[in-house]
N, C-alpha and C positions, 0 to 999 in steps of 0.2 A: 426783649433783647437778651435778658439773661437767659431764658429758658433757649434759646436757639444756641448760644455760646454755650450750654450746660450738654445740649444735642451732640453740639458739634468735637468736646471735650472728650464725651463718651468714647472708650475705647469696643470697639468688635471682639465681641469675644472669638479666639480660635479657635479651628479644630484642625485635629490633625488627617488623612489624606483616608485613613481607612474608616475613621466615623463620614468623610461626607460623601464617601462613596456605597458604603453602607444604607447611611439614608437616602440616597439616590434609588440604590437597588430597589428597597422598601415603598418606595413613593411609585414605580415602575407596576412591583408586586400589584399595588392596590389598586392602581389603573387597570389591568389585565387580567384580575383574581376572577371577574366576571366570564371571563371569556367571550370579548365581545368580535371578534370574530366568528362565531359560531353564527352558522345560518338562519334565520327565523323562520319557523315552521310553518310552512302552505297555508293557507285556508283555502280550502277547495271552491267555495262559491266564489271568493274573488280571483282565483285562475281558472274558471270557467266563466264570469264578466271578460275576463282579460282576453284569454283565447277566441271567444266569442267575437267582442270589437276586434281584434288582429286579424281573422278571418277574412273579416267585411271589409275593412280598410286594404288591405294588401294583395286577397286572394279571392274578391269578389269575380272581377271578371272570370274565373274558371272553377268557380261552384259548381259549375251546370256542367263540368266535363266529366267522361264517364269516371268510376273508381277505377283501382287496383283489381286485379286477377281475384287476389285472395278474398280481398272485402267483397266483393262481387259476391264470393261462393257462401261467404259468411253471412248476407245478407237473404240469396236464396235460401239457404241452408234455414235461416231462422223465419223467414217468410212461411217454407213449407212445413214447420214444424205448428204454427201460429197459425196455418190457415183454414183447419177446421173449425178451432173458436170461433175465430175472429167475422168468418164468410161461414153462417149456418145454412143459408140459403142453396150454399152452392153443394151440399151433403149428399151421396147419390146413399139414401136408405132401403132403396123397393119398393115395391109398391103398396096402395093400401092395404088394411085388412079388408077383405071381403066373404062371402057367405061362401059355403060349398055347392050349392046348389040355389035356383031359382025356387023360393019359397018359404027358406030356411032363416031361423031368426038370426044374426052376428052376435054371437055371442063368443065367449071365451074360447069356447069348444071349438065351434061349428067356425072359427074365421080361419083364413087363409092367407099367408104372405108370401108372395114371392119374390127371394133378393135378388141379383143381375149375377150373373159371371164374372172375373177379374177381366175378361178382353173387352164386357159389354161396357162394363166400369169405366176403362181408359179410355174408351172411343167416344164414349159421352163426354168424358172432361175436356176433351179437346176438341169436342164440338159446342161446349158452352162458351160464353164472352166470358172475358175475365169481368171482374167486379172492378170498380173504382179504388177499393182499397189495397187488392190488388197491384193495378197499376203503381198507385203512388210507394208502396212499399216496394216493389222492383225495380224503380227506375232511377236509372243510373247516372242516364245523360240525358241533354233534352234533345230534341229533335232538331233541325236542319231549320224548320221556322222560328225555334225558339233564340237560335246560334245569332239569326239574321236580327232577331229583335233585340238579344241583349246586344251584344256586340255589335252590330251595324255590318259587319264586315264579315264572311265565316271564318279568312284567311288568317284574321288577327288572332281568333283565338287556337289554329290549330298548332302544334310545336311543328316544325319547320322539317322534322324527317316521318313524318305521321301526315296518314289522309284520315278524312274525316266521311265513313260509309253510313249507311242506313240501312238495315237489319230488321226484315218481319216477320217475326215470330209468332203463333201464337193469337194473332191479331195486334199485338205490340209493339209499338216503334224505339228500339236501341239504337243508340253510335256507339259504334264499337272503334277501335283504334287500330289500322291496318298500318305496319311497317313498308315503310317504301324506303326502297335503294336510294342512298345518296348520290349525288348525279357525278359521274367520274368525264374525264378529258377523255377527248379521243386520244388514241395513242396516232404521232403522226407516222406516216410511211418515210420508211429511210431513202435516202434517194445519193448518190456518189454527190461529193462537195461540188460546188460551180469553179467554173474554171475562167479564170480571167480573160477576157479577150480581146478589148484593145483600149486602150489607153489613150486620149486626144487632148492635146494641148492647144492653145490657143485664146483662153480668157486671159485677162490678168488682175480680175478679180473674183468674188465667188461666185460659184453658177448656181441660180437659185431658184433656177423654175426649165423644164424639159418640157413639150409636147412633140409629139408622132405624127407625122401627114398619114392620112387614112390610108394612102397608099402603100406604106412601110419603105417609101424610096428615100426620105432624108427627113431630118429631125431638126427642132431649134431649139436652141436656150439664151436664156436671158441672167445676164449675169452682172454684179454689181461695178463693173467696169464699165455702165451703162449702153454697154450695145447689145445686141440682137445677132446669133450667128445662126445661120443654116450650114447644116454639115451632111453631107451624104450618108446614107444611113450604112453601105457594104464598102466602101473604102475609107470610111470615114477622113476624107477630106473635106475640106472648107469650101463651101460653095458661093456665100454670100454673109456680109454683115450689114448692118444695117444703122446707123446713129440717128437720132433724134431726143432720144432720153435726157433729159440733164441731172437723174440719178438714178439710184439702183433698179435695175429692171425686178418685181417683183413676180409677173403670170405671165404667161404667152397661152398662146390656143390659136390652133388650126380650125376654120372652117371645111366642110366637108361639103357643104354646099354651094363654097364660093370660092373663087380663088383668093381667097382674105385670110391675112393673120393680124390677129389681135395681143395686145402688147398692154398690162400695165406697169407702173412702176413708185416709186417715195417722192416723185415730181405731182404726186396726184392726179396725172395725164395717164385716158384711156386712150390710145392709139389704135385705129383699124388701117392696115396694110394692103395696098393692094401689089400681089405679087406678080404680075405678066407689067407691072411699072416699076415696083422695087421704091414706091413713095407712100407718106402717109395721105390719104383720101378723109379719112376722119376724122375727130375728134369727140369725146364723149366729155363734158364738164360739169363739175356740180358736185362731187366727192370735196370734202374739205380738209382733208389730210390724206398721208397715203396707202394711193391701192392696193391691196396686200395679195388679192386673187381674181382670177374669171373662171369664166366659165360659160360653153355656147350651148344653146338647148338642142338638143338632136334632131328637132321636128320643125319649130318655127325659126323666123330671124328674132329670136331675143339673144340678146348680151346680158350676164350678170354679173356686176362687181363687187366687191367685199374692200371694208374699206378700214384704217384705223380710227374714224370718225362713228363706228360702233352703230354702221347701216351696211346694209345692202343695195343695191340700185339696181332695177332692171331696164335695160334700152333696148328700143327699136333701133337695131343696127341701119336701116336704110335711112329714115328721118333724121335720125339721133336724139327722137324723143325719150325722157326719163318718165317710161310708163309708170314706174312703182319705185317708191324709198323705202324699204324691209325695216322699220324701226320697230326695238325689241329689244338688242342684247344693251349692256351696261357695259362692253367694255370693247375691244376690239377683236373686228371680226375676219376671223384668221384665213378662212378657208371656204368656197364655195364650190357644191356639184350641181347639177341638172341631169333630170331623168325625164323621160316622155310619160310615164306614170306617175301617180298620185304615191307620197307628196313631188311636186315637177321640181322643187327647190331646194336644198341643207345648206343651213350653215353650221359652222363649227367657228367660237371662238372665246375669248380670253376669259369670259365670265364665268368659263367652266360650263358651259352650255353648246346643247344641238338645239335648233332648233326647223324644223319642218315648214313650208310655209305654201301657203294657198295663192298660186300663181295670179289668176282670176279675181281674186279679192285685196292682194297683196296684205294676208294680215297671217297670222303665226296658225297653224294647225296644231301643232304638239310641240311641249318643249323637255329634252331630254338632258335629265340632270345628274346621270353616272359619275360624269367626271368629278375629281374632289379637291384638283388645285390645276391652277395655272398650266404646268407645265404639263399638263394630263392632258391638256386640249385634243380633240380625235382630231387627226390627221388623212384625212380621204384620199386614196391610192391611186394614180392612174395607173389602169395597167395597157400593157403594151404589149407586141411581140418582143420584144429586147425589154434585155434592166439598163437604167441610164440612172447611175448613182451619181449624187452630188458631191466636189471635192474641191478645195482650193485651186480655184486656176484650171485645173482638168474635167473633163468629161469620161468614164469609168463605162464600158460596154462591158455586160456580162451575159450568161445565157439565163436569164432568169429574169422576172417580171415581177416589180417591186419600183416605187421612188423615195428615198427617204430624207429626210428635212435636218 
């Protein structure tokens, strides 16, 4: 107790402001006197360990690709300087000593040698195989089998504005690296701006699906005021509407082989029309949420629907059997076409996917994954003789052939 009171008694000795700045400086000095900032000198065999592993780890896959121009020449260059050592076999000397005459002993005197020409010289070299050490010492890249073997793939190892040739020299097989043109746009043809050309009112709410009678006499759309209108296609008057929907009309589509229009809409209801009655004859059932598109096949009676329940359906129009459920996408499937070739089916929709599909089998052919968000969805074009733009309330005729969403 007393020695901690004898502690705490003790006064601190001072100093004044230029000693303890002083010995600060001093205490600085002999921390840094060494200069430990200064680099530590290499040792060559552990930065050739070092570069060696980084090599392998990092730049293995493209070992095997040819060198540099220079190293190339660098490499011939020391190859042909090395190659009479190295390849004694391959020495063009002349031929043996031989006697002068038949009878005559070979001696010092009496032999004979005779050495080639420089033209006879070269034509023998390059009539000889190269040797193995040879090869291994001039080669640069490997070959097209080796590409395949390391790699799996050729494509992956070539840089992306470079082809990858194969070159026989010699009897020796190089890739060399050929420069190809980076792939440029077409430039489009200029053409005078389109010129507006009529204007039709008549929705009173948005029009959200157009198709074209084959005959180019009148046209329909469907629009979220839930009717159905036909409008002449050259006076653009209104010819007929049509109710049954009890929400937004989604696809319409003209048959070409029947007097039938087809109608979906966000009621989930496929509708098939018969037009010389102006009534529904059909109904398609089995979508669980709503139809979003159709689509008729050009050749047989199928119907295809696209739905936000993230299928496809195909129907036998006359039965109204569901031949096929297109299950696949993950999310909703925005848009369908049909073609009378292979693939006969696309969808397009939310998952950020196309995908192809095998009519006959109803299962996926190919699935195409360009797209990279949502809003990127491909949108498939009907084209037409006229453009039939979509607008609030209005129908948009211009002279140009496009639909846009």
């Amino acid at each position: 107790m007393e020695l901690l009171c004898f502690v705490l008694l003790q006064e601190v000795q001072k100093h004044s402001v230029h000693t303890l700045v002083f010995r600060s400086l001093k205490r600085t000095h002999d921390m840094f006197v060494s200069d430990h900032a200064k680099p530590v000198s290499v040792d060559e065999e552990s930065h050739k360990v070092k570069m060696t592993a980084k090599l392998r780890a990092e730049y293995s896959a493209v070992l095997h690709m040819p060198l540099l121009k220079e190293e190339r020449d660098k490499v011939a260059q020391h190859v042909d300087s090395a190659y009479a050592q190295q390849n004694p076999e391959y020495l063009i000397t002349g031929t043996h000593p031989y006697p002068s005459g038949p009878g005559v002993a070979l001696t010092a005197d009496t032999q004979i040698q005779k050495m080639p020409t420089q033209g006879g010289v070269q034509s023998l070299a390059l009539a000889l195989p190269p040797s193995q050490a040879r090869q291994d010492a001039t080669r640069t890249a490997a070959g097209v089998a080796d590409i395949h073997r390391h790699a799996g793939n050729a494509e992956r190892s070539q840089p992306p504005l470079h082809a990858m040739s194969v070159m026989e020299a010699g009897g020796t097989k190089n890739s060399a690296l050929i420069p190809r043109k980076a792939p440029t746009m077409p430039k489009p043809q200029w053409h005078p701006p389109w010129k507006l050309y009529r204007v039709i009112s008549g929705h009173l709410g948005w029009v959200r699906c157009i198709a074209v009678e084959p005959g180019n006499e009148w046209f329909v759309t469907g629009s979220a005021d839930r009717t159905i209108k036909i409008w002449d296609l050259a006076s653009g008057k209104l010819k007929l509407s049509l109710t049954g929907h009890i929400s937004t009309v989604r696809g319409v589509a003209v048959s070409g082989r029947s007097p039938y229009l087809f109608s979906c809409g966000e009621d989930k209801q496929v509708k098939c029309w018969d037009l010389e009655y102006n009534k529904v004859i059909r109904h398609y059932h089995g979508h669980l949420s709503a139809v979003y598109d159709l689509d008729l096949h050009p050749t047989i009676d199928v119907l295809v629907t696209c739905s936000r329940d993230s299928t496809a359906r195909v129907w036998d129009i006359r039965t109204k059997a569901n031949v096929h459920t297109l299950s696949g996408h993950t999310n909703t499937v925005a848009t369908v076409k049909c073609q009378a070739a292979e693939p006969q089916i696309i969808t397009g929709s939310h998952d950020t996917t196309i995908r192809l599909w095998d009519l006959i089998a109803g299962k996926t052919r190919a699935t195409l994954t360009n797209h990279k968000k949502e809003d990127d969805t491909a949108v498939i074009l009907v084209f037409s003789f006229f453009d039939l733009s979509l607008f609030h309330g209005h129908v948009v005729l211009r002279q140009a052939i496009s639909v846009t969403f």
